[in-house]
C-alpha positions as CSV (number, residue, x, y, z in Angstrom):
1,X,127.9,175.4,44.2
2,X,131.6,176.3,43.1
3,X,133.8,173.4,42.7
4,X,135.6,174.1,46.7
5,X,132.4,173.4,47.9
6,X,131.7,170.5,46.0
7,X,135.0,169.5,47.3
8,X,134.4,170.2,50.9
9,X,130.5,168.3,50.5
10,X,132.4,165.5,49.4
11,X,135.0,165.0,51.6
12,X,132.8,165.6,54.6
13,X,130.3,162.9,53.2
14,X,133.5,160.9,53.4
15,X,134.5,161.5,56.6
16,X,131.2,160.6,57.6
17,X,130.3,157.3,56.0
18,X,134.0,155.9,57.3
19,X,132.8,157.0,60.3
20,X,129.1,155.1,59.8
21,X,130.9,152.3,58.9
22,X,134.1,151.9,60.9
23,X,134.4,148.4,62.7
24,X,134.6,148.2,66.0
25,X,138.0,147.1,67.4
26,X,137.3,144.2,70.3
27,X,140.4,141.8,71.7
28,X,140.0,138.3,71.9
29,X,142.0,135.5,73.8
30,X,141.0,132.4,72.2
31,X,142.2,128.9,72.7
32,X,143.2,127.6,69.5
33,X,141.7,124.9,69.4
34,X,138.5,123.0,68.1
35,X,136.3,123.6,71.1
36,X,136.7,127.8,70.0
37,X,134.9,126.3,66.8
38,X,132.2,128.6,67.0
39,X,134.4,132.2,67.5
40,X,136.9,130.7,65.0
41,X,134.5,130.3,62.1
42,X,132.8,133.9,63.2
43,X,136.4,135.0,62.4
44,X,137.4,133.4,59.2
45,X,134.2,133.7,57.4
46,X,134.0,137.3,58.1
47,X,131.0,137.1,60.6
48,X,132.4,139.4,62.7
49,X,133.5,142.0,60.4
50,X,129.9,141.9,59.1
51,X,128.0,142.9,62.5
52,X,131.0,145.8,62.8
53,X,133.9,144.1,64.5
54,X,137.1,144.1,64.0
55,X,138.6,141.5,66.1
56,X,141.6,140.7,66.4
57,X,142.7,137.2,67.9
58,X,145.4,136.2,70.3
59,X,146.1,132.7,70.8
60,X,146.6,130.5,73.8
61,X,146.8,126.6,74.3
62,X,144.7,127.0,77.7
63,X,141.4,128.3,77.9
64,X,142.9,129.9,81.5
65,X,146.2,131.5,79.7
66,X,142.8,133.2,77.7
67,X,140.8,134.1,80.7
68,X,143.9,135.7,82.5
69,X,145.0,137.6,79.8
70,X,141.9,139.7,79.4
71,X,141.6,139.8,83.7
72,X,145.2,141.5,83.1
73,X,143.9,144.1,80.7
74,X,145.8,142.1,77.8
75,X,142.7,141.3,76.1
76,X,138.8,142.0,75.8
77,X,137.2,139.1,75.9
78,X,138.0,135.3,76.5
79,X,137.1,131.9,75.0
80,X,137.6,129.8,78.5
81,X,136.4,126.8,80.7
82,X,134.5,126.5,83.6
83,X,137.9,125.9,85.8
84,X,139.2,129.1,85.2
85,X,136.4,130.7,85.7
86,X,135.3,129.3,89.1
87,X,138.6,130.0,90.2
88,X,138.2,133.7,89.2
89,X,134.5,133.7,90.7
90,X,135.9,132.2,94.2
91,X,138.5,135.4,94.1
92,X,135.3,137.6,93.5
93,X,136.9,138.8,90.4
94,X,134.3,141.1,88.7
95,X,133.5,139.1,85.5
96,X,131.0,138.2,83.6
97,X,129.8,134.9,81.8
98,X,127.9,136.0,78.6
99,X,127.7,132.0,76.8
100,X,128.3,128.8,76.4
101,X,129.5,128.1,73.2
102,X,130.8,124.6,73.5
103,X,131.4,121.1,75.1
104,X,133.1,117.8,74.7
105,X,134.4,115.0,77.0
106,X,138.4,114.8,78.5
107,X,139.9,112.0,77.6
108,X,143.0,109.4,78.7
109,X,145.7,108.1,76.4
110,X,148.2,105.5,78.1
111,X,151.7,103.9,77.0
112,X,150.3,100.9,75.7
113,X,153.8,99.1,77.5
114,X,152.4,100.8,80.8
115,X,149.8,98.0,80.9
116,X,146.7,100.2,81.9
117,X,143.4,99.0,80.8
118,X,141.3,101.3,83.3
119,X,141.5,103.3,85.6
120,X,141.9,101.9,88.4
121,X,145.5,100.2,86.8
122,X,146.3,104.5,87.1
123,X,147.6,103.2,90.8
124,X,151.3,104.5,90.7
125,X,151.7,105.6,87.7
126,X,153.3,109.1,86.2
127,X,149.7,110.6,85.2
128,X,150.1,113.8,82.9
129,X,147.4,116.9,83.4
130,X,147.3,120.4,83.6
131,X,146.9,122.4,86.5
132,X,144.3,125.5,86.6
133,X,142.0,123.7,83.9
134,X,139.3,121.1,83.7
135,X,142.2,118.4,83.2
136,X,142.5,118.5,86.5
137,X,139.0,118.4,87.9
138,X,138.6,115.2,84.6
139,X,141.5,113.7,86.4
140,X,140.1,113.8,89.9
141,X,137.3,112.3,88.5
142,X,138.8,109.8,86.8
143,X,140.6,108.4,90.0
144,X,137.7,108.8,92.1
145,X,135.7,106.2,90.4
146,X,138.2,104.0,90.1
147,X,138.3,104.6,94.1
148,X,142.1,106.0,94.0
149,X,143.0,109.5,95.3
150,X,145.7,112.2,93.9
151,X,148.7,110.9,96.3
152,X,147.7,107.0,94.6
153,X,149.5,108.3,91.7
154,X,152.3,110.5,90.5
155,X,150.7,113.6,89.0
156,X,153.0,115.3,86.8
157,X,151.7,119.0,85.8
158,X,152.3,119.6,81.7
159,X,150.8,121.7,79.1
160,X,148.8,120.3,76.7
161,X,151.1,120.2,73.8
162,X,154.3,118.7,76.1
163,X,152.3,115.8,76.6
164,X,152.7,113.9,73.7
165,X,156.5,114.5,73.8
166,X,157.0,113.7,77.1
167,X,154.6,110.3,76.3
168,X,157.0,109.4,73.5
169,X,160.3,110.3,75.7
170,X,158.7,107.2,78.0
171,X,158.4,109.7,81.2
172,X,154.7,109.8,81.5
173,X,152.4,106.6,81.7
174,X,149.3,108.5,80.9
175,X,148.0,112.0,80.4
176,X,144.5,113.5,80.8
177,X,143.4,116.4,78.5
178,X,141.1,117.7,75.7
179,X,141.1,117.2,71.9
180,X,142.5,117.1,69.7
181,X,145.7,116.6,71.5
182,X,144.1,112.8,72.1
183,X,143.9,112.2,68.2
184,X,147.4,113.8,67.8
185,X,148.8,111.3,69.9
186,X,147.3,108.1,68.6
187,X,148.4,109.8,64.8
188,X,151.8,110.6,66.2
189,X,152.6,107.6,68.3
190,X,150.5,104.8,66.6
191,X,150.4,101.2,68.7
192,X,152.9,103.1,71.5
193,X,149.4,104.7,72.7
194,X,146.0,103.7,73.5
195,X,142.7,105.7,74.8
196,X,140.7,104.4,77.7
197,X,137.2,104.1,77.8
198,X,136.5,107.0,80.0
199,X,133.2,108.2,77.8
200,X,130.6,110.2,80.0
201,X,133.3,110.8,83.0
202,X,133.6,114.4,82.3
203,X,132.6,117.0,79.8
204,X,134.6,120.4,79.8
205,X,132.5,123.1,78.5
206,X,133.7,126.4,76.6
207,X,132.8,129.5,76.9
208,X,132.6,133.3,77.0
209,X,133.6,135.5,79.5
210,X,134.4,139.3,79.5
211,X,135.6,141.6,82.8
212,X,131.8,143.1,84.0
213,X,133.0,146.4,83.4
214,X,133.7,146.0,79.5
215,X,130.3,144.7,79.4
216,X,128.7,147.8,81.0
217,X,130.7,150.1,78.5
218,X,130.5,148.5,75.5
219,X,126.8,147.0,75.3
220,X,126.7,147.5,71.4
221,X,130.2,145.2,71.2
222,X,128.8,142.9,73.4
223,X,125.4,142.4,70.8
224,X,127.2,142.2,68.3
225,X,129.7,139.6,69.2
226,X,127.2,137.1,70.7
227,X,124.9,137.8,67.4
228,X,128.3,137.1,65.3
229,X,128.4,133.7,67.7
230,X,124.8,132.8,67.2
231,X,125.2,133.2,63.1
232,X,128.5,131.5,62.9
233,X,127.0,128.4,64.4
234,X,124.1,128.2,62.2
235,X,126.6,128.5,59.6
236,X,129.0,125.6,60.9
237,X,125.4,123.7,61.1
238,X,124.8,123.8,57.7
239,X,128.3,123.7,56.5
240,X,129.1,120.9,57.4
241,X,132.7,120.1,55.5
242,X,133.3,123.4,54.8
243,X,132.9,123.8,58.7
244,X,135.9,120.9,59.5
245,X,138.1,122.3,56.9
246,X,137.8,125.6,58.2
247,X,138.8,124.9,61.4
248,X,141.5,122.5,61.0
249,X,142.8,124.8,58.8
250,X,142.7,127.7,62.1
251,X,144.0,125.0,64.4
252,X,146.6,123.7,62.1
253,X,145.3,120.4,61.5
254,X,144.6,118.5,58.5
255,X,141.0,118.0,58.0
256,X,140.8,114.4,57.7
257,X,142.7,114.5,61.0
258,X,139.2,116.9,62.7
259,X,136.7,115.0,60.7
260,X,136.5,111.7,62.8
261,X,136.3,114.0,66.0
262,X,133.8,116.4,65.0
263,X,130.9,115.1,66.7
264,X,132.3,114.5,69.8
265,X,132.4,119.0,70.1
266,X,128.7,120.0,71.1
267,X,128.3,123.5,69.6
268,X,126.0,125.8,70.7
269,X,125.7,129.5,72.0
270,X,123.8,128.9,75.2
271,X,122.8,130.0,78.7
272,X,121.1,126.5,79.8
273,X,121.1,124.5,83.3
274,X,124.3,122.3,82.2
275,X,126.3,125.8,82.7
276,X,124.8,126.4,86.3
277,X,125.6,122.8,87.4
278,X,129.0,122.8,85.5
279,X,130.4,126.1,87.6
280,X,128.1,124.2,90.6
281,X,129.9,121.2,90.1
282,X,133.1,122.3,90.0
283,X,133.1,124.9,92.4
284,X,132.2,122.0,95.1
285,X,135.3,120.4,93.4
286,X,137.2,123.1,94.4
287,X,136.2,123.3,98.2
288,X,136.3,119.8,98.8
289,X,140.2,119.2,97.9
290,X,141.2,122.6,98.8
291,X,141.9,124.4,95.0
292,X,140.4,127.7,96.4
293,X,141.5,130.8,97.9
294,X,141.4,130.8,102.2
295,X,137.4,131.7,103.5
296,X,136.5,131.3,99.5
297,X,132.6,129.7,99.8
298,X,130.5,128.9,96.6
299,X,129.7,132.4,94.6
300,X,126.4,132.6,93.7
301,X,127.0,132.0,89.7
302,X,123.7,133.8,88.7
303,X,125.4,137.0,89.9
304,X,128.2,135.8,87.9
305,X,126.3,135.1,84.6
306,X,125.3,138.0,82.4
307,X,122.0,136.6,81.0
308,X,120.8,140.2,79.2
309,X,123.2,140.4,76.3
310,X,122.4,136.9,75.1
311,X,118.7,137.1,75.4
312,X,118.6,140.7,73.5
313,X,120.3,138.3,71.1
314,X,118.2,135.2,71.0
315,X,116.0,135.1,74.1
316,X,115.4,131.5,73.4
317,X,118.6,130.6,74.5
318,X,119.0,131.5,78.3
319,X,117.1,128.7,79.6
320,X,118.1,129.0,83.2
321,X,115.3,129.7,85.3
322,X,115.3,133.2,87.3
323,X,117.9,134.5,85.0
């Protein structure tokens, strides 16, 4: 062979070994924050790149700025909770619910001058949560058992990170949210701030959730990020430290700040029956204090969850029956 067709062999074998190897480019809205512990470590440890994605990660201080941002084309898939996703389910939005990946209790932090020592000492005060998300479902909660309703108090809608100013400028008495905004405020505003015991009321979970049409058209994408999912939590499992630091280090937190608060996240990729009575639960939520669209009635959230693409995955983990 003369040396032009060497030349041509070889750039052709180039052509198509980048080609065998290209990553795949995927779009994902994440909330960054702990609870996207899981998609976060699949991204800094190279996880993803190694089962052939490139993904590339937006980020959002609401699980629902995530979820409608891909619904809006912006983005491929989300890391969300269960109350944007009900709401987008009682629209009849066509997505899909591929995982569970995490969940973790709400939590309360009062002015300690406010004098609130439970919840039922939430009667007319300026309560901070945050519309569209399981704040405000936690909240709900939270003043049902102590037997008060939404007009007992003065709800004031914020996001997540204006609640700890708006704490410290002394025009909240309490805000309801997720962490590690609770650790930042008893860090940032010391004896000013304290956290009522509110353990068990209500646990937000995390999740994944794609438009059903990117699903159909990208199966291999799809395998590929849950398997990325799956191996990034056995990794956090066994890396314990490395895990924290990691994170923090995504999330912009010191790790000594994420360490005390690492247990309270429950990481696992997951189809189980906590998911169905999550999206259950708070769909009911919904139709009972009228936070749904006119005529909306409870979808039927095993139409809604894509059960294949994990169980090609990891059968083991759909553990919903009939799915």
């Amino acid at each position: 062979m003369n040396k032009l067709g060497s030349g041509l062999l070889a750039a052709a074998l180039l052509v198509i070994c980048s080609d065998a190897f290209a990553l795949e480019p995927v779009r994902l809205a994440q909330n960054q924050a702990p609870i996207s512990g899981i998609s976060i470590i699949a991204k800094v440890k190279g996880i993803f790149e190694k089962n052939g994605l490139d993904v590339s990660v937006s980020n959002f201080t609401t699980g629902k700025q995530c979820l409608d941002t891909v619904m809006g084309g912006g983005a491929d898939i989300a890391t969300t909770a269960e109350s944007p996703t009900t709401a987008a389910a009682m629209t009849k939005a066509p997505i899909a619910f591929l995982a569970r990946t995490e969940y973790s209790d709400l939590k309360t932090v009062v002015a300690a001058e406010s004098g609130i020592k439970s919840a039922a000492d939430l009667k007319g005060k300026r309560v901070a949560y945050t519309a569209g998300t399981g704040s405000e479902v936690y909240t709900w909660t939270l003043l049902r058992s102590a037997g008060l309703k939404p007009e007992d108090v003065k709800l004031v809608n914020l996001r997540p990170q204006e609640m700890i100013p708006a704490m410290s400028a002394g025009s909240i008495d309490a805000f309801d949210t997720w962490e590690p905004h609770i650790a930042n405020a008893k860090k940032a505003l010391g004896s000013k701030v304290a956290q009522l015991d509110t353990k068990g009321m209500y646990s937000e979970t995390f999740n994944i959730v794609v438009m059903r049409a990117y699903a159909e058209k990208n199966p291999k994408v799809i395998h590929a990020f849950l398997k990325s999912l799956v191996e990034a939590e056995a990794w956090m499992k066994q890396n314990r430290d490395e895990a924290i630091a990691a994170v923090a280090g995504f999330v912009n937190m010191k790790p000594e700040d994420l360490a005390p608060i690492w247990d309270d996240y429950v990481f696992e990729v997951v189809l189980d029956q906590k998911v169905l009575d999550v999206l259950t639960t708070h769909s009911n939520w919904r139709l009972s204090t009228g936070n749904a669209p006119p005529g909306a009635a409870m979808p039927d959230f095993k139409n809604v969850i894509s059960a294949e693409p994990l169980r090609a995955v990891a059968a083991d983990r759909v553990r919903i029956p009939g799915l």
